[in-house]
VMD Tcl script that draws the C-alpha trace (Angstrom):
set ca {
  {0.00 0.00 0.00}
  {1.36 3.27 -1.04}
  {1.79 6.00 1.89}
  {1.97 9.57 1.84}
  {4.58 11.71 4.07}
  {5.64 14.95 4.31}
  {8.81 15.77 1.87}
  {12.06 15.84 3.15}
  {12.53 19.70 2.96}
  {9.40 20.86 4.76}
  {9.18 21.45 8.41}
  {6.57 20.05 10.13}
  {3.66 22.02 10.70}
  {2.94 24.84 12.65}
  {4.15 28.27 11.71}
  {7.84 26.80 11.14}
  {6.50 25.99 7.38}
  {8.23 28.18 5.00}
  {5.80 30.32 4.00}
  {5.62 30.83 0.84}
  {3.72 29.63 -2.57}
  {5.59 26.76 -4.17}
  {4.47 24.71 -7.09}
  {7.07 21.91 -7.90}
  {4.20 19.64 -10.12}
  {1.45 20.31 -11.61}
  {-1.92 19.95 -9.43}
  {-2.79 17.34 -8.33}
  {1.08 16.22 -8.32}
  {1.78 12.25 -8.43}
  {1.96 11.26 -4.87}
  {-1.72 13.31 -4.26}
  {-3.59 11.74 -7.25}
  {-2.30 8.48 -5.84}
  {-4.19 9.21 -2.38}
  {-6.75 10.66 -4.50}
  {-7.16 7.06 -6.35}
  {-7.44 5.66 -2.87}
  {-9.81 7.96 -1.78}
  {-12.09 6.99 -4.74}
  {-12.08 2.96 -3.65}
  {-12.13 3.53 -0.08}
  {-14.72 6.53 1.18}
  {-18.20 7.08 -0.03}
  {-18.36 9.37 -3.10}
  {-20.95 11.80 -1.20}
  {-17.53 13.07 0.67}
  {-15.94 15.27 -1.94}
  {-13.03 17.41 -1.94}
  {-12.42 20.94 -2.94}
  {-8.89 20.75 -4.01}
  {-7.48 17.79 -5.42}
  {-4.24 17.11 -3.35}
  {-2.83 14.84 -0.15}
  {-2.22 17.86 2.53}
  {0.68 16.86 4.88}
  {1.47 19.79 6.90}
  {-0.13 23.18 7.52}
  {0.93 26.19 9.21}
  {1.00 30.14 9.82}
  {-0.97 30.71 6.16}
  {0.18 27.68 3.79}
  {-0.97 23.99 3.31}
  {1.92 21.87 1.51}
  {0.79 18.30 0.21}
  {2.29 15.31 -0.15}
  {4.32 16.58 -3.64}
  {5.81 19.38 -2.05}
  {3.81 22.15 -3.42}
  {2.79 24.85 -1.06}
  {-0.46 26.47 -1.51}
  {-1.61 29.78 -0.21}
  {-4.29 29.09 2.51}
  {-7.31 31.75 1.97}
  {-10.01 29.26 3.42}
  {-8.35 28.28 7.24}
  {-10.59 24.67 6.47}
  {-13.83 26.98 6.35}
  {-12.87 29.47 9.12}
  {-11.41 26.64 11.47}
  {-8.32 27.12 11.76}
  {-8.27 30.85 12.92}
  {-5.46 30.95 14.78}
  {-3.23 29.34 12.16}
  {-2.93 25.57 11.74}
  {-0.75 23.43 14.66}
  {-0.35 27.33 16.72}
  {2.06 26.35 19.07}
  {-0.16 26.99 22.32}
  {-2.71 24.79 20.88}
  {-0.47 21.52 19.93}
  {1.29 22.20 23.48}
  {-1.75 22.15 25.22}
  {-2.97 18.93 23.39}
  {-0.16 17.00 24.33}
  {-0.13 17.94 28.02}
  {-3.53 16.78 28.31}
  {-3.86 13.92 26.18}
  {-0.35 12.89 28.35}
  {-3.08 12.86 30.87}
  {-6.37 11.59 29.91}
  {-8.14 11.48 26.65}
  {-11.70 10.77 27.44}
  {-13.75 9.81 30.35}
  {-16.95 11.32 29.53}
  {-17.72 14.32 31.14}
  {-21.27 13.21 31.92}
  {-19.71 10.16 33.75}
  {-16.32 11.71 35.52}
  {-17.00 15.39 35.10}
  {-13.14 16.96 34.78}
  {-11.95 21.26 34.90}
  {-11.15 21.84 31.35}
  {-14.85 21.20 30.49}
  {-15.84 23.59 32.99}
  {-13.13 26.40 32.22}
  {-14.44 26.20 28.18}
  {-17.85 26.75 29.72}
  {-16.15 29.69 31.97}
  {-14.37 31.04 29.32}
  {-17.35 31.26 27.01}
  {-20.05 32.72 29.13}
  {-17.28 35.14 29.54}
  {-16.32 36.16 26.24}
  {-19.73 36.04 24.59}
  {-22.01 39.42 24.11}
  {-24.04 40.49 27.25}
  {-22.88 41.04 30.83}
  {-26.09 38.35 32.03}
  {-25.53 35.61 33.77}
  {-24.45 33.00 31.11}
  {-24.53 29.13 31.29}
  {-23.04 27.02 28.01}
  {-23.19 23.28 27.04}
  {-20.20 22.07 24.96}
  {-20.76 19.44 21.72}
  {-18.85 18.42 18.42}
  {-20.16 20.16 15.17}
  {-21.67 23.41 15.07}
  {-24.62 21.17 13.76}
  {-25.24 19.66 16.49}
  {-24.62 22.56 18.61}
  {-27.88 24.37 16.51}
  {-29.57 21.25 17.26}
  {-28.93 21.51 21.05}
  {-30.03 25.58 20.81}
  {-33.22 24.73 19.63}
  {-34.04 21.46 22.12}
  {-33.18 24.48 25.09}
  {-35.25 26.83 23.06}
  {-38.00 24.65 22.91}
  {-37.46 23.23 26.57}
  {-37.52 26.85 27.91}
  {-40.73 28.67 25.71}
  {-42.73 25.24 25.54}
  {-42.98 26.14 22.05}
  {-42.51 24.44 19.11}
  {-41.76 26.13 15.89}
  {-38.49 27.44 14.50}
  {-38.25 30.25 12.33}
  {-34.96 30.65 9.73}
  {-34.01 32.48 6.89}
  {-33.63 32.45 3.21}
  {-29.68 31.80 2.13}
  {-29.04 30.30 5.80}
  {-26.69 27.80 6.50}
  {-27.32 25.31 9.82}
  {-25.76 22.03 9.15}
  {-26.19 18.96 7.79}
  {-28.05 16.89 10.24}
  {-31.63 16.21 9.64}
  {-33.28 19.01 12.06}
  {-30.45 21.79 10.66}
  {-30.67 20.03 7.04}
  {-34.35 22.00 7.63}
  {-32.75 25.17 9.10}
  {-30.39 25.19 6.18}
  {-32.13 27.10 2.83}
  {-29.89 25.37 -0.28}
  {-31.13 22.05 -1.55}
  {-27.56 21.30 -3.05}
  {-25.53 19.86 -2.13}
  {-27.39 19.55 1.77}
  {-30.40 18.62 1.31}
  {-31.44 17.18 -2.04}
  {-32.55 13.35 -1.82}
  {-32.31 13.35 1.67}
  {-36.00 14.21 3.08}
  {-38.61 14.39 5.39}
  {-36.98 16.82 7.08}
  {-37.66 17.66 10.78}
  {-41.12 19.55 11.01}
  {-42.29 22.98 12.17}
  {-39.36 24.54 10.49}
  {-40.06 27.77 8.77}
  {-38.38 30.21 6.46}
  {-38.38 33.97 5.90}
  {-36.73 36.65 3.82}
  {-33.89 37.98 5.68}
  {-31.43 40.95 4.83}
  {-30.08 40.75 1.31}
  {-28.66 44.28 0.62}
  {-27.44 43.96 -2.38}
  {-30.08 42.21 -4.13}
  {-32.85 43.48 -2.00}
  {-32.26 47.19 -2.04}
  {-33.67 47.29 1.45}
  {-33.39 49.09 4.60}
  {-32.17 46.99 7.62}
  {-35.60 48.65 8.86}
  {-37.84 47.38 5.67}
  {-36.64 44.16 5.70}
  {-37.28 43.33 9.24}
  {-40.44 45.20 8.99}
  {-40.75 42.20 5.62}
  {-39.62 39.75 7.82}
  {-42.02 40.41 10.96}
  {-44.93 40.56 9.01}
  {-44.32 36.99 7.31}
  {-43.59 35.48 10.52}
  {-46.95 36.98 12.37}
  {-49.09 36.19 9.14}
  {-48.01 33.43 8.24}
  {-46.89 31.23 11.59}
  {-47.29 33.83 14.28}
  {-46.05 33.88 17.39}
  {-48.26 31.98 19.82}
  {-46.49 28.83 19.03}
  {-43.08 29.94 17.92}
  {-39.88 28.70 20.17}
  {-36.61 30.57 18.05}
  {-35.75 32.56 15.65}
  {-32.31 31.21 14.58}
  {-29.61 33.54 11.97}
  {-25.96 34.17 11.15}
  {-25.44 37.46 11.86}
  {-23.61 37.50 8.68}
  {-24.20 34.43 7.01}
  {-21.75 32.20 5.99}
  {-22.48 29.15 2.97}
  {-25.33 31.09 1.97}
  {-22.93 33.80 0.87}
  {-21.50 35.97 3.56}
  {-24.65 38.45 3.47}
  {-23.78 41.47 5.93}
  {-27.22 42.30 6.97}
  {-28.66 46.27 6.36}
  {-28.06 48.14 9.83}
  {-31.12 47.77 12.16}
  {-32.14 44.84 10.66}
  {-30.90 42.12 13.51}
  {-31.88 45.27 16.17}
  {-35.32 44.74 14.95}
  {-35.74 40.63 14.92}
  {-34.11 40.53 17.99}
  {-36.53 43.77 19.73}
  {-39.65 41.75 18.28}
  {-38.18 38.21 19.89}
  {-38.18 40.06 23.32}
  {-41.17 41.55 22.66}
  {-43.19 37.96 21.76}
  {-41.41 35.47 24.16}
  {-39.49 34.39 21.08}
  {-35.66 32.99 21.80}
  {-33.24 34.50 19.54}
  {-30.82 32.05 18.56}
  {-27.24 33.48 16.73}
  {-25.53 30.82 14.69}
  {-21.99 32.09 15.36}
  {-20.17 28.35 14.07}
  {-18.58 30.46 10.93}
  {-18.31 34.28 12.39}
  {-17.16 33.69 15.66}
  {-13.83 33.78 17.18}
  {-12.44 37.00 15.88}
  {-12.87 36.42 12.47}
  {-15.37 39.33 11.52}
  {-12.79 42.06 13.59}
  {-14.96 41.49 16.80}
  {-14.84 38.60 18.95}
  {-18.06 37.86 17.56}
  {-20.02 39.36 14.70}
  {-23.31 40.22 16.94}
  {-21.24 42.94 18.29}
  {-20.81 44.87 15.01}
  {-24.51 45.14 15.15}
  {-25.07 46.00 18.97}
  {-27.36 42.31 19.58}
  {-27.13 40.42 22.94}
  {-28.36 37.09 21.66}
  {-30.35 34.57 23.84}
  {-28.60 31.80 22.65}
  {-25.46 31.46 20.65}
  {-23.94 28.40 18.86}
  {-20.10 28.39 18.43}
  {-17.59 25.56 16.94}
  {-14.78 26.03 13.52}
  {-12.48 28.63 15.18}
  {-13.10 27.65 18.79}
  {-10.28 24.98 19.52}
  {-7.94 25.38 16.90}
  {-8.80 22.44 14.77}
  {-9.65 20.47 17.26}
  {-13.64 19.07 17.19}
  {-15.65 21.46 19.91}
  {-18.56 23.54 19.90}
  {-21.27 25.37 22.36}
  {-24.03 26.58 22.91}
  {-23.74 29.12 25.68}
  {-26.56 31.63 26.46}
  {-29.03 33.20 29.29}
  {-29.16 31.06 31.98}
  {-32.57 30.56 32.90}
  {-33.07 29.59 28.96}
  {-29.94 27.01 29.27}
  {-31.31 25.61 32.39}
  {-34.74 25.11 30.86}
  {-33.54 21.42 29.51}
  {-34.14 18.34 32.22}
  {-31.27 16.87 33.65}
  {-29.52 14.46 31.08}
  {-31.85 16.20 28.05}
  {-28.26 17.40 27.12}
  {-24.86 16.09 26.08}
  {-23.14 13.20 24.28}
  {-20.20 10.72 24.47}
  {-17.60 12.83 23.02}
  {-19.19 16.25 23.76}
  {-16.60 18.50 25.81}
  {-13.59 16.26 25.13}
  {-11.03 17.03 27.68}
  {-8.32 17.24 24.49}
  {-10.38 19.61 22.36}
  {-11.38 21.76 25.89}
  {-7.42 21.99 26.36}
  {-6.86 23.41 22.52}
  {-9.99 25.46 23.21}
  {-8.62 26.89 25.95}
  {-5.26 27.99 24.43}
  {-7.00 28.72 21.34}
  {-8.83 31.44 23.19}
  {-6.16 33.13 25.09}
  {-4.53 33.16 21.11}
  {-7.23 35.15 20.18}
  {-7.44 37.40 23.47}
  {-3.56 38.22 23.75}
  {-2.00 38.25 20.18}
  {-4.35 40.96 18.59}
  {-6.04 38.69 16.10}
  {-9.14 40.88 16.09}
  {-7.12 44.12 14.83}
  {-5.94 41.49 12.55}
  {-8.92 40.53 10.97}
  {-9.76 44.46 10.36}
  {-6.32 45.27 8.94}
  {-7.08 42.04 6.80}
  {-10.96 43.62 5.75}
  {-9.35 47.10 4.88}
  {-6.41 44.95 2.49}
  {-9.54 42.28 0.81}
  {-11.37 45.59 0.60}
  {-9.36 47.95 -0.96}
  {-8.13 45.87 -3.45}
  {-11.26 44.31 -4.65}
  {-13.33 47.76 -4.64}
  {-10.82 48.93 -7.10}
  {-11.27 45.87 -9.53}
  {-14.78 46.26 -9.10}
  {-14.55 49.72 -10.50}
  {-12.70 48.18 -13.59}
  {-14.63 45.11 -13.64}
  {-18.00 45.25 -13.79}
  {-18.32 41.03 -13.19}
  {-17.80 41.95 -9.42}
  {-21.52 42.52 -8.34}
  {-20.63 43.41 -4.48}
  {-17.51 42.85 -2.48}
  {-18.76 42.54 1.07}
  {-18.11 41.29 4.75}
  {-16.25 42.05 7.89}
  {-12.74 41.12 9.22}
  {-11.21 38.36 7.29}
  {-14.84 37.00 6.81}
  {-14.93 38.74 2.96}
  {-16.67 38.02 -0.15}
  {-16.69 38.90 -3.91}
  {-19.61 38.16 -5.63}
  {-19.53 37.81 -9.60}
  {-22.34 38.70 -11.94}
  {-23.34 38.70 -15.73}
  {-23.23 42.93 -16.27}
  {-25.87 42.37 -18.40}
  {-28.75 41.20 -16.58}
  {-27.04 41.39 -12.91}
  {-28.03 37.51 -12.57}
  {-25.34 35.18 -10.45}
  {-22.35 34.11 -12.61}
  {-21.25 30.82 -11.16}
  {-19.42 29.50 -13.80}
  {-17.17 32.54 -13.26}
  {-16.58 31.84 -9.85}
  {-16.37 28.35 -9.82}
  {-13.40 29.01 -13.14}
  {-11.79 31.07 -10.69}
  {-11.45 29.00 -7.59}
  {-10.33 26.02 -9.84}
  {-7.77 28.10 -11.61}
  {-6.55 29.45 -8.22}
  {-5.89 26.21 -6.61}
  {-4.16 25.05 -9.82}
  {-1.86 28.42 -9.36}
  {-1.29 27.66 -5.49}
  {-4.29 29.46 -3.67}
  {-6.52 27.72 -1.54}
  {-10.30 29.63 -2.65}
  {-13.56 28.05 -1.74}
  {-16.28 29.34 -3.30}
  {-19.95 30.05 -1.57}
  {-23.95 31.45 -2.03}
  {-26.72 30.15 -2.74}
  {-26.53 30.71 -6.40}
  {-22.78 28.96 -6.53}
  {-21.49 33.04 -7.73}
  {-19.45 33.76 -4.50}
  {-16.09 34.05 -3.73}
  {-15.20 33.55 0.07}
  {-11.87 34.38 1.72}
  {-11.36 33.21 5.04}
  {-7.84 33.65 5.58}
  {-5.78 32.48 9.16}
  {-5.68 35.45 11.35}
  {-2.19 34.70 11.46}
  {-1.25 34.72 7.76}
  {1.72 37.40 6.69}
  {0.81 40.62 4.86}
  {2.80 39.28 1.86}
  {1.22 36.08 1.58}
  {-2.11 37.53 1.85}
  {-1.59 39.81 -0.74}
  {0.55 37.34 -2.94}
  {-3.15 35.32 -2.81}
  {-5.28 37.92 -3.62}
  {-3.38 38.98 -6.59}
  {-3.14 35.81 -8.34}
  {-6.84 35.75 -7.73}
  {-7.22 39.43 -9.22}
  {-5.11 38.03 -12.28}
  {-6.80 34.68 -12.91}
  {-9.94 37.18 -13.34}
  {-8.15 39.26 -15.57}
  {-7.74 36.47 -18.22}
  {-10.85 34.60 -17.49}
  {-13.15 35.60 -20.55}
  {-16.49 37.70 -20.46}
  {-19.35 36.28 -20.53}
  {-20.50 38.11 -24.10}
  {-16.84 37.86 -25.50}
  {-17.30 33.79 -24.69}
  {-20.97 33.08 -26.54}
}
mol new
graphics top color blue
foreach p $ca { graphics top sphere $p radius 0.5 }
foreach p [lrange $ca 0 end-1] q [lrange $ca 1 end] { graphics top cylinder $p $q radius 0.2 }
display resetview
């Protein structure tokens, strides 16, 4: 059986990688299409993979594979890997405890890390209330868990969510989520009492944050009302559905009305939170103290965690043993949690993340004003988006987008793409990537749209 190891001139891991973008082969190079062949007989074909290579190592802003190319990392494994991949504090602090213990079950031998997480959370999270959190896996399941303690605490049953939202891929968040593909297609019934409303679309809706809430109230009370409605769940700025920045006021509102109708406002902060929108989390740009909020990607580092942490009458709404799970709180991904936070609280990765928006920013509005195939660039911290267009009718362009992530990756530079329509470019650099490399990415992506051809030049 063939094996894949890191090449003999690469460091391993952590910010000691060279960083820099290195293509030795073409992509995917020999030794990752021979994983890549593997991968095809041995794991089901519903698991895809965005770029075609064996990763070995990962650190600081790069990913190297198993050729010895080095790509440019602008997509931290979807906004996990905040802090840079294998940070020092983290891998430390996994070692010291897994030295010690990797599992007992918290719900059977309760251990401290758990708790300080918990501490640590209620602590960091908006609102000065007294807090309580419960600690999981997958942000999925943690939105799962938010609405069980919604539910628990209102005696209500209905959910309300929002067009473009993203929730998981479980069956109850498969619901939540808005876009049939690649989530949810072929994989129904879906959880009931799930409902779905026009959010905050500025760009394409041309509204006020004011209008659309005003929109978005009236559906909800006409249409499901609130006698029997538990949560209102959103991103604050929405992630897979195409990192949507809300209109000011419009989150003000939804949350004013929740208060207002006994309503538990949930914020889905698995994508935005952690410093990567310039705040420690993105409900502060918009002055919200959520009920509940659901955390996991950027929380331990790349280590499997995630919360729910909110008010604590709501959180203690749920029976004793309603919540929990085997793994949930594992004492190794509480110990990376807990240096991944104090990363994020002393080495100024939130003034990071805006010197990171003003960069994505300034370089993309000027394209735009060049190019009219950029529709909107958008977002907060290092939480940014382009999204591409046909000039002529102002439609999505996916084909563009989708050209130019594959084209990227083939040049070096990590680029996922996002949105409901498939038209969105996402950047989701590490907090700790260098000014250089940052900037060496984005301009190989601003040059691979430079030569990919217009839409009327191509018919």
């Amino acid at each position: 059986m063939s094996t894949v190891s890191v090449p003999a001139n690469a460091a391993v891991g952590g910010p000691s990688l060279p960083q820099e973008r290195r293509l030795v082969t073409s992509i995917p190079g020999p030794n990752s299409q021979a994983a890549l062949d593997r991968k095809a007989l041995a794991v089901a074909a519903g698991v895809s993979a965005t770029v075609p290579i064996a990763a070995v190592a990962a650190g600081g802003g790069v990913v190297v594979d198993a050729d010895g190319n080095s790509f440019i990392d602008l997509g931290s494994g979807i906004a996990v890997t905040s802090i840079g991949n294998a940070h020092p504090k983290v891998v430390d602090a996994i070692a010291t405890q897994a030295a010690q213990f990797t599992h007992t079950c918290f719900m059977i031998s309760p251990y401290s890390a758990y708790i300080e997480v918990a501490e640590a959370l209620n602590r960091v999270t908006p609102g000065d209330h007294a807090k309580k959190s419960a600690l999981f896996n997958s942000g999925a399941e943690a939105v799962e868990n938010a609405v069980k303690i919604a539910r628990a605490y209102t005696k209500k049953n209905a959910v309300v969510a929002f067009e473009h939202a993203y929730h998981g891929r479980t069956n109850l968040t498969m619901a939540l989520t808005a876009k049939a593909m690649p989530y949810k297609s072929g994989f129904g019934p879906f959880a009931p009492d799930i409902y779905r409303v026009a959010g905050s679309y500025p760009y394409r809706d041309g509204l006020s944050g004011e209008e659309a809430a005003r929109r978005a109230i009236t559906q909800i009370e006409k249409t499901i009302g609130a006698a029997d409605l538990a949560a209102v769940i959103i991103e604050p700025i929405q992630g897979e559905g195409g990192f949507v920045v809300p209109a000011d006021g419009f989150l003000g509102a939804i949350v004013s009305w929740c208060r207002d109708n006994d309503v538990v406002f949930i914020a889905d902060e698995v994508q935005s939170g952690f410093a990567r929108t310039g705040a420690m989390f993105a409900s502060e740009h918009f002055g919200i103290i959520p009920d509940l909020i659901t955390t996991a990607k950027g929380i331990a580092g790349g280590m499997p965690l995630a919360a729910v942490t909110g008010r604590a009458e709501i959180m203690d709404a749920a029976h004793a043993g309603g919540l929990g799970g085997t793994y949930g709180g594992n004492p190794v991904a509480c110990a990376a949690a807990l240096a991944a936070i104090d990363v994020y609280e002393t080495e100024g990765l939130i003034e990071r993340a805006r010197e990171i928006e003003e960069l994505v920013t300034t370089r993309f509005k000027a394209v735009q004003a060049e190019d009219p195939r950029i529709g909107d660039v958008r977002g907060r911290g290092a939480m940014m988006a382009v999204e591409f267009v046909d000039p002529a009718t102002n439609m999505p362009d996916a084909a563009l987008a989708s050209l130019i992530a594959k084209a990227c990756i083939s040049s070096g530079v990590i680029v996922l793409t996002c949105g409901t329509f498939g038209n969105i470019i996402r950047l989701l650099p590490p907090l700790s990537i260098s000014p250089a490399l940052l900037v060496e990415g984005l301009d190989v992506i601003i040059e691979t749209l430079a030569r990919a051809p217009h839409a009327a030049a191509a018919k």
